[in-house]
C-alpha positions in Angstrom: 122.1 57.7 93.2 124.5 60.8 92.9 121.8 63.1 93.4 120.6 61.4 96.9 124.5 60.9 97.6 125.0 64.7 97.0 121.9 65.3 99.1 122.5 63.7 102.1 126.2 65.4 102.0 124.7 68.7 101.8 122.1 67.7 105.0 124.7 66.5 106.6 126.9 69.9 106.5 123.4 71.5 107.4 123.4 69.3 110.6 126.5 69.9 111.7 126.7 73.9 111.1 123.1 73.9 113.0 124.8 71.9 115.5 127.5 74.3 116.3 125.3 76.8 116.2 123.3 75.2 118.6 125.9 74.6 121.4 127.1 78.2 121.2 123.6 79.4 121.8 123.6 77.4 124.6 126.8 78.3 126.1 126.0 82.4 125.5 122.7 81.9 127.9 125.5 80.4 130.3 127.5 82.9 130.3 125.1 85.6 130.4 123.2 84.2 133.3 126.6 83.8 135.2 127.6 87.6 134.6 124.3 88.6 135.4 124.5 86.7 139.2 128.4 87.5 139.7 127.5 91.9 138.8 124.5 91.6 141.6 126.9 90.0 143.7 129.5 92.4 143.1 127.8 95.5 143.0 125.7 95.0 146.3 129.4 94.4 147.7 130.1 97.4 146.8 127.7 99.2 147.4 128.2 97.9 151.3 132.0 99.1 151.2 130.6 102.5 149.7 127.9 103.2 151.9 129.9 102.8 155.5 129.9 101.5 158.4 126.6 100.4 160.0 125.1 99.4 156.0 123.9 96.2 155.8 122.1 94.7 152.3 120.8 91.1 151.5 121.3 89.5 148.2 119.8 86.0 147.8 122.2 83.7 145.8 120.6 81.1 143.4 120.8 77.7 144.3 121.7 77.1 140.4 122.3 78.9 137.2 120.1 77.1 134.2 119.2 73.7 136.1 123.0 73.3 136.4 125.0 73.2 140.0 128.2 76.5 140.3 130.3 77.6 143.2 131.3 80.5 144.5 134.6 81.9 146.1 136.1 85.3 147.4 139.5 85.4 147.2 141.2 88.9 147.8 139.1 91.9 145.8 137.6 89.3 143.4 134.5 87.5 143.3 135.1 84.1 141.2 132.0 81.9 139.8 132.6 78.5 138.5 130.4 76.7 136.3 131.1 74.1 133.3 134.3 74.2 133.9 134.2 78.3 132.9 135.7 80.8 135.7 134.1 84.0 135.6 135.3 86.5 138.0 134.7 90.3 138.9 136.9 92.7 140.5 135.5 94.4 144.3 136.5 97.4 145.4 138.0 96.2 149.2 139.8 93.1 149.9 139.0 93.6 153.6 135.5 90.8 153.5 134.9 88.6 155.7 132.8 85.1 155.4 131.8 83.4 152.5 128.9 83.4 149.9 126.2 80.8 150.3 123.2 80.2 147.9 120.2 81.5 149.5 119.9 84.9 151.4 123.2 86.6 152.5 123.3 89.6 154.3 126.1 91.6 153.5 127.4 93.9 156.2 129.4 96.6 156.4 131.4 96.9 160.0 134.0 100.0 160.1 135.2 99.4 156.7 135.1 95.5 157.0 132.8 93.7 154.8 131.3 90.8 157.0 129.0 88.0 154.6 126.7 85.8 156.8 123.6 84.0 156.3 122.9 81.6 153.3 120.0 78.6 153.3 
C-alpha cells in the first residue's frame, strides 16, 4: 500500500512538472508568432518612412495568430499587438502615420514623409 501510495505521489509530481512545462511551450509559440507578425509589420513601416516619398509596400496582416483572434493599434511611433491578454509592442521610426492596420492586405504608403495605411479585407 505504501509503495502504490509513494507511486502515485511521484506520478503525480510528474504530471504536474509536465504540465507546466506544457503551458510554457505553448505560450513561447505565442509569443514568437506575435514578434514574428509585429517585426514584418514594423520593418515594412520602416522601410516606407526610409525609402521616401512616392514608396508604397503591401504587407498582408493575418486574420489570426495560432487559431486565436489579436488586435492591432498604432499609437505615436509604436506598433502594439494584443493577444491573451499579452501587449507586445515595437518601436517605428516616424510618428507621422496615418490610418490603421487591418488583417488582410494593407498597402503602406509613403506621402512626403507621411506614412498613409489603407486597404485591409
Amino acid at each position: 500500500m505504501i509503495i502504490f501510495v509513494l507511486f502515485l505521489v511521484i506520478m503525480s509530481i510528474i504530471l504536474v512538472f509536465t504540465w507546466r512545462n506544457t503551458v510554457n511551450i505553448v505560450q513561447s509559440k505565442f509569443d514568437l508568432e506575435a514578434r514574428r507578425v509585429l517585426d514584418d509589420i514594423s520593418n515594412r513601416i520602416d522601410t516606407a518612412f526610409l525609402e521616401g516619398d512616392g514608396f508604397s509596400i503591401n504587407i498582408t496582416v493575418p486574420q489570426d495568430i495560432l487559431g486565436t483572434n489579436f488586435s492591432l493599434m498604432i499609437h505615436e511611433n509604436r506598433v502594439l499587438l494584443e493577444l491573451r491578454n499579452n501587449t507586445y509592442s515595437r518601436t517605428l521610426l516616424t510618428k507621422n502615420i496615418t490610418g490603421t492596420l487591418s488583417k488582410g492586405v494593407n498597402v503602406i504608403g509613403n506621402t512626403q514623409g507621411e506614412i498613409i495605411i489603407s486597404g485591409g479585407g
